[in-house]
C-alpha positions as CSV (number, residue, x, y, z in Angstrom):
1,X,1.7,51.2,25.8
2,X,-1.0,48.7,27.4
3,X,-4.0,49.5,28.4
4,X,-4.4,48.8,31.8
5,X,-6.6,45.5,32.6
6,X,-10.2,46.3,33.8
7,X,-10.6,42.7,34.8
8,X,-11.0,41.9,38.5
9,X,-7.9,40.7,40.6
10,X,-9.9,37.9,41.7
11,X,-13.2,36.7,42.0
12,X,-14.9,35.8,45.3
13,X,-18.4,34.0,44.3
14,X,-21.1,33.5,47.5
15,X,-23.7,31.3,47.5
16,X,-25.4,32.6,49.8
17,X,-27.2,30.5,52.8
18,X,-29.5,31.3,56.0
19,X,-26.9,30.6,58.2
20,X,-23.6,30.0,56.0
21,X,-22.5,30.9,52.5
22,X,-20.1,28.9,50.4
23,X,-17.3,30.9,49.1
24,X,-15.0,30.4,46.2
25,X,-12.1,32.6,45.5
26,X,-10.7,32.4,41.9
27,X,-8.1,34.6,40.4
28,X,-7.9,36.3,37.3
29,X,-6.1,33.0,35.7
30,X,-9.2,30.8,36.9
31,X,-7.1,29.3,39.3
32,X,-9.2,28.2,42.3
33,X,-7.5,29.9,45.5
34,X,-9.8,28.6,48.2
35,X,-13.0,26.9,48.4
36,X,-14.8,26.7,52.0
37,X,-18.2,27.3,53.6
38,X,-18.2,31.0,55.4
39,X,-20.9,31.8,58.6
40,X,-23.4,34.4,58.3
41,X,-22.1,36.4,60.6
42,X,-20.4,40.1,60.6
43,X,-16.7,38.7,62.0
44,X,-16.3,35.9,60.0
45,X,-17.1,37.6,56.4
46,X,-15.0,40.7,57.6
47,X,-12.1,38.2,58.0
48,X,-12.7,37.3,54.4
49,X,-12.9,40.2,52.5
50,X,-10.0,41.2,54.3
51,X,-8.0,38.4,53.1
52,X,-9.3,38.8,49.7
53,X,-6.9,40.3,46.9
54,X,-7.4,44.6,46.0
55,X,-9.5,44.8,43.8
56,X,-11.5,41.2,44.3
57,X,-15.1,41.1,42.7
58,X,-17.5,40.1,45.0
59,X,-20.3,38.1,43.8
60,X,-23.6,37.2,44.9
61,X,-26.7,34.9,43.8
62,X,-28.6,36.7,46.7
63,X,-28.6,39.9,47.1
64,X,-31.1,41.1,49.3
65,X,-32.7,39.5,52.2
66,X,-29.9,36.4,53.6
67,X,-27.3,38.0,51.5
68,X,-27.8,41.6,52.6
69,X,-25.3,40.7,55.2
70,X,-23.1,39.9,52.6
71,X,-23.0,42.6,50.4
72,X,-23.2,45.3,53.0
73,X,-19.8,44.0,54.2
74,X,-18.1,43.4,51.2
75,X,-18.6,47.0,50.7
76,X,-17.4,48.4,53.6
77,X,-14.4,46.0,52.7
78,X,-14.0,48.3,49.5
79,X,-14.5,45.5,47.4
80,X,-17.3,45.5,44.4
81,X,-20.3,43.9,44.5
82,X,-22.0,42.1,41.9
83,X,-25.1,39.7,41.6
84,X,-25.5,36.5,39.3
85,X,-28.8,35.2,40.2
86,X,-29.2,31.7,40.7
87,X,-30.7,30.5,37.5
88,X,-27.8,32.0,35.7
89,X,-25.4,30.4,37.9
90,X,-27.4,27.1,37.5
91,X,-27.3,27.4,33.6
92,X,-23.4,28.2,33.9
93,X,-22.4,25.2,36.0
94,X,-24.1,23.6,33.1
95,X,-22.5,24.6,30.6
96,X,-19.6,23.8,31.9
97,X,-20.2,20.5,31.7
């Protein structure tokens, strides 16, 4: 019998902005599912999360201060939170190409 995956459904990375966020929702293939700026504000990242996959990864480069907003409703979404700061983001991208 298979162990069940512990890998995220999906993967919903912020980078996180005063007044908007870019969001990019990737599933567990790598396939990008959507890729569009989000505003900082309660409604809009409620809708979001809610169309976000169970079991989606939410993660952050900010997580306090501009992304508080963020993470506090990505976890009343039930979704888990993570944080990537942005110099290990920056060094990703890089590698990548």
């Amino acid at each position: 019998m298979k162990a069940p995956s512990t890998r995220p459904a999906a993967v919903l990375g912020l980078d996180v902005g005063k007044s908007s966020h870019w969001a990019c929702l990737i599933d567990r293939d790598g396939e990008v599912l959507d890729s569009a700026p989000v505003r900082n504000r309660e409604a809009e990242l409620d809708a979001l999360f809610a169309s976000a996959p169970a079991g989606t990864l939410v993660v952050v480069d900010q997580f306090r201060n501009i992304g508080s907003l963020a993470v506090r409703r990505a976890r009343a979404a039930g979704l888990g939170v993570a944080h990537l700061p942005g110099l290990a983001a920056s060094r990703a991208v890089d590698w990548l190409h």
